[in-house]
N, C-alpha and C positions, 0 to 999 in steps of 0.2 A: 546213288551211293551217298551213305552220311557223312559228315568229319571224320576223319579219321585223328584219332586218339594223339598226333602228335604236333607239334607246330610245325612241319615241314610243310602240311598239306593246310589250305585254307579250306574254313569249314564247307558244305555245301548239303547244306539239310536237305531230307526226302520224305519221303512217308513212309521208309523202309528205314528205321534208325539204325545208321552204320557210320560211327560214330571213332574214329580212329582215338587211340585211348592213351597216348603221352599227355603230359601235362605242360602248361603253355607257361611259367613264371611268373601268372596274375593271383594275386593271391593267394599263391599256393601252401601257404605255410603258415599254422597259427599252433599254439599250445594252451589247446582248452584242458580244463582238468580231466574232462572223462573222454577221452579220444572218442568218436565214433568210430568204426569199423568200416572195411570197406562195405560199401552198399550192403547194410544191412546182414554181416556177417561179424567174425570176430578177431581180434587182434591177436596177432600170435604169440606166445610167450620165448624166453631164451632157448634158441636154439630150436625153435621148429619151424620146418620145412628149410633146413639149412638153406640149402642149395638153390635158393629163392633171392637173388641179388637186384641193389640198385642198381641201373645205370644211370652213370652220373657224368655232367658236364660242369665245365668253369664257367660258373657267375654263384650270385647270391641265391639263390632257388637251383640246386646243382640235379635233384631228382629228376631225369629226364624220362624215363623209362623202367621197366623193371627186367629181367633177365632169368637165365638160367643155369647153374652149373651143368653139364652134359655131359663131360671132358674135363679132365683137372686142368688142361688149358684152350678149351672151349667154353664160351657161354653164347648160349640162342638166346634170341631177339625177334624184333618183326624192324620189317623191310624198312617200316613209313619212321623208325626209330633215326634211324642213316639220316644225318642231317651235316652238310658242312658247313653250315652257319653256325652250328651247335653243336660241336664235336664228341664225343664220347672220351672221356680225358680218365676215366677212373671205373674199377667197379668195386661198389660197398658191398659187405658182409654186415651180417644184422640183424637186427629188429627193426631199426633205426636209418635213414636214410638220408635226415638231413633237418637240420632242428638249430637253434639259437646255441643252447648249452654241449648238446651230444647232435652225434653222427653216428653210422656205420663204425662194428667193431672194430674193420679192419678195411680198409682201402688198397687194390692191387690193379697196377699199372695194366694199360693196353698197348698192344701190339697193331692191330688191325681190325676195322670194322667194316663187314661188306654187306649188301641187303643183294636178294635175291634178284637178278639183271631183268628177269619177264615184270617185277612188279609193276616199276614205273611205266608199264606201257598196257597190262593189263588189266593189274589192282592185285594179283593173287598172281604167286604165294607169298603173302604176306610175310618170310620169315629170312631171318638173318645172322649172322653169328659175328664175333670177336671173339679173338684167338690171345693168349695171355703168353708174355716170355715167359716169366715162371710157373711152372704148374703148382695149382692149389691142393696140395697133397692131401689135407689134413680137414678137409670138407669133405663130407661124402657127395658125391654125384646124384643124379637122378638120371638112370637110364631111359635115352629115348625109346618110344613104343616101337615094335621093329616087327618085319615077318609077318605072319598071318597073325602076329600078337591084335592087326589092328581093326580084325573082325571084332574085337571088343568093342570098337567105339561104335554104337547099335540106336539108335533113337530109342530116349524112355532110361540110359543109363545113366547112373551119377556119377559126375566124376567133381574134382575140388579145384578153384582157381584162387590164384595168388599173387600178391600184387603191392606197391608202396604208393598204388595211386591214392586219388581224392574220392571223398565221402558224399560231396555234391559237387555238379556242375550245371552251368546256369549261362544263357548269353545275355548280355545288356551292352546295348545296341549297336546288338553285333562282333560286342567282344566275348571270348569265352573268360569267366570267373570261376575257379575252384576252391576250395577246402578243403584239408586235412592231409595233402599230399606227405608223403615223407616215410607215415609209420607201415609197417607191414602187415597188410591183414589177408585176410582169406575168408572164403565162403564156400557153398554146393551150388552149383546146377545141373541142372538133369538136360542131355545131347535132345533137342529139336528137329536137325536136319544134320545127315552127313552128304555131304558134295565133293568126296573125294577126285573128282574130276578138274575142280576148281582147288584142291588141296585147303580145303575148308571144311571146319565142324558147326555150327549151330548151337548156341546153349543158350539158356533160359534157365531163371530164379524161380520159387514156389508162387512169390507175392505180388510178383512185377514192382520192387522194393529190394533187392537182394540179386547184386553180380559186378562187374564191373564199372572203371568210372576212369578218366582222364589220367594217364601216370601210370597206369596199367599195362600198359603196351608191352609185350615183348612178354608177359609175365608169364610162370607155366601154367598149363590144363592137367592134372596127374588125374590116371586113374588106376584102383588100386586094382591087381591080378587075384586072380582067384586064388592064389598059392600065400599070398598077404604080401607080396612085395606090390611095388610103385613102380610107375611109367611116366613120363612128360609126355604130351603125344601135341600139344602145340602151343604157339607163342599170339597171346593177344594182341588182334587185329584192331575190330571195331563196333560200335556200339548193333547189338541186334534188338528187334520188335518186331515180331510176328503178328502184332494185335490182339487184343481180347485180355489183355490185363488190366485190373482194376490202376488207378490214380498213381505217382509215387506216393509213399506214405512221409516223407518231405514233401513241401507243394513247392513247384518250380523246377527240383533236382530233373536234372535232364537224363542220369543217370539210373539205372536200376529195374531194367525188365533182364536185359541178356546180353549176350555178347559174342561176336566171331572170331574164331581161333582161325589163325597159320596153320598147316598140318607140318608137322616137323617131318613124321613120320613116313609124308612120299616122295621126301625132299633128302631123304639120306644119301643117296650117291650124290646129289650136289654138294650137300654139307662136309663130306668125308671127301672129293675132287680136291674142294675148297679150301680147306684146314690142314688136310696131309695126315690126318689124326683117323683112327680107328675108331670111331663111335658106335660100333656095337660091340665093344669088348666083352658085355657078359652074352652075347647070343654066337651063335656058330653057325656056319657056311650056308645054312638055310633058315637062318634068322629065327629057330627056336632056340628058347631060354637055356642058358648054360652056362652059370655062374663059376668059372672058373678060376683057376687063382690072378688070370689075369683081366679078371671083370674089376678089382680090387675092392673097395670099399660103398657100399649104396644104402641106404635107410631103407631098412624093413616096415619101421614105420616113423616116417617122414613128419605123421601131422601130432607125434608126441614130442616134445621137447626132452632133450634127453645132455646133461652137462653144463658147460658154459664156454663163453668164446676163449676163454683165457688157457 
């Protein structure tokens, strides 16, 4: 197993790059003029993929992770996020995550953060939640994938990930180094392998140049339904490589063939034990789609920007 993406876990490179994907507070923050994108994807404008949050701790480099709204007082995470050396003390709304000048639009208290009890002893399922006192009304959600919804996730599909990680990362000697952590960007990758067994998905970029990177952790996997609504269906794990992709197109970025997701999706009766909250509000007793008046508010389409935070 590779590093996982956060500082809890010390690296432990493999030739299977699995690479846990929080970001460590070495470098993590610079303000170049033309932000790069996450690995090889693009930055997102106001207000798209709302529901796409920082997680954030107290120090000078606060970006810890990235999150999900799921719940107006739930947000998913992954497991290797759970740190009590580095507490989870905030979660930003945004574009913006964590910057000299600007931040997150809006910053909202936490109540509890728990990680999934098998990880620490078996690696998977990499996912985890924090639970808010005030519910976040006024964001739309992103409902998690649920029901036979999750025969959708099929090798060969595309689905979009999202993130306030870094643009590279790099060890020197021994220490992990990143860049660009903070801003929110997004990209596509097309499902590799599903291991629902292991409550793992598989995903891979076109160019092995294009997917996740350090800071990333916890962030969601949406893919879109045939109907044009949105799913989260998991929360990033760890760096993946299958092999057979050309060079990164940065030399050195350690970042940028693919990446393993949490399955959120076969983890919902712990999540809903966990929280006390109802997270399939728009689906019904057999977990087909049924947006009812009490599914409330969700993005139809999540990857348009549409308003502004104010």
């Amino acid at each position: 197993m590779s590093p996982a993406l956060a500082p809890a876990l010390a690296p432990a490179l493999s030739l299977v790059l699995m690479s846990a994907l929080s970001s460590t507070g070495v470098d993590v923050w610079s303000a170049p003029d033309d932000p790069q994108a996450i690995v090889g994807g693009s930055e997102a404008t106001t207000c798209q993929f709302p529901s796409a949050v920082a997680i954030l701790e107290d120090d000078e480099t606060p970006v810890m992770c990235t999150g999900t709204l799921v719940h107006p007082n739930v947000i998913s995470l992954a497991a290797h996020c759970i740190n009590p050396e580095r507490p989870v003390v905030g979660i930003g709304f945004g574009e913006v995550g964590q910057g000299e000048a600007v931040g997150p639009e809006r910053v909202v208290a936490v109540d509890v953060c728990v990680g999934h009890p098998q990880y620490s002893n078996l690696g998977y399922p990499d996912i985890a939640y924090c639970t808010l006192p005030e519910a976040v009304e006024d964001v739309p959600i992103t409902p998690i994938l649920a029901g036979c919804e999750v025969d959708v996730l099929q090798v060969g599909a595309d689905v979009t990930i999202v993130g306030f990680g870094s643009t590279y990362g790099e060890y020197v000697d021994g220490e992990l180094e990143t860049q660009g952590v903070g801003l929110k960007r997004f990209t596509t990758q097309t499902i590799d392998a599903v291991e629902l067994d292991e409550d793992e998905v598989h995903l891979v970029g076109p160019s092995g140049s294009q997917s996740a990177c350090f800071g990333d952790s916890g962030g969601p996997s949406l893919i879109e339904m045939a109907d044009g609504t949105w799913r989260v269906f998991g929360a990033a794990s760890r760096l993946y490589d299958p092999g057979g992709f050309p060079p990164p197109a940065e030399p050195g970025n350690f970042c940028g063939v693919g990446v393993t997701y949490g399955v959120l999706s076969t983890q919902l009766a712990w999540l809903e034990a966990e929280t006390g909250y109802d997270l399939t509000p728009c689906h019904d007793g057999d977990g087909n789609w049924d947006a009812s008046a009490d599914c409330g508010a969700f993005p139809t389409a999540p990857q348009t920007g549409v308003g502004d935070w104010a």
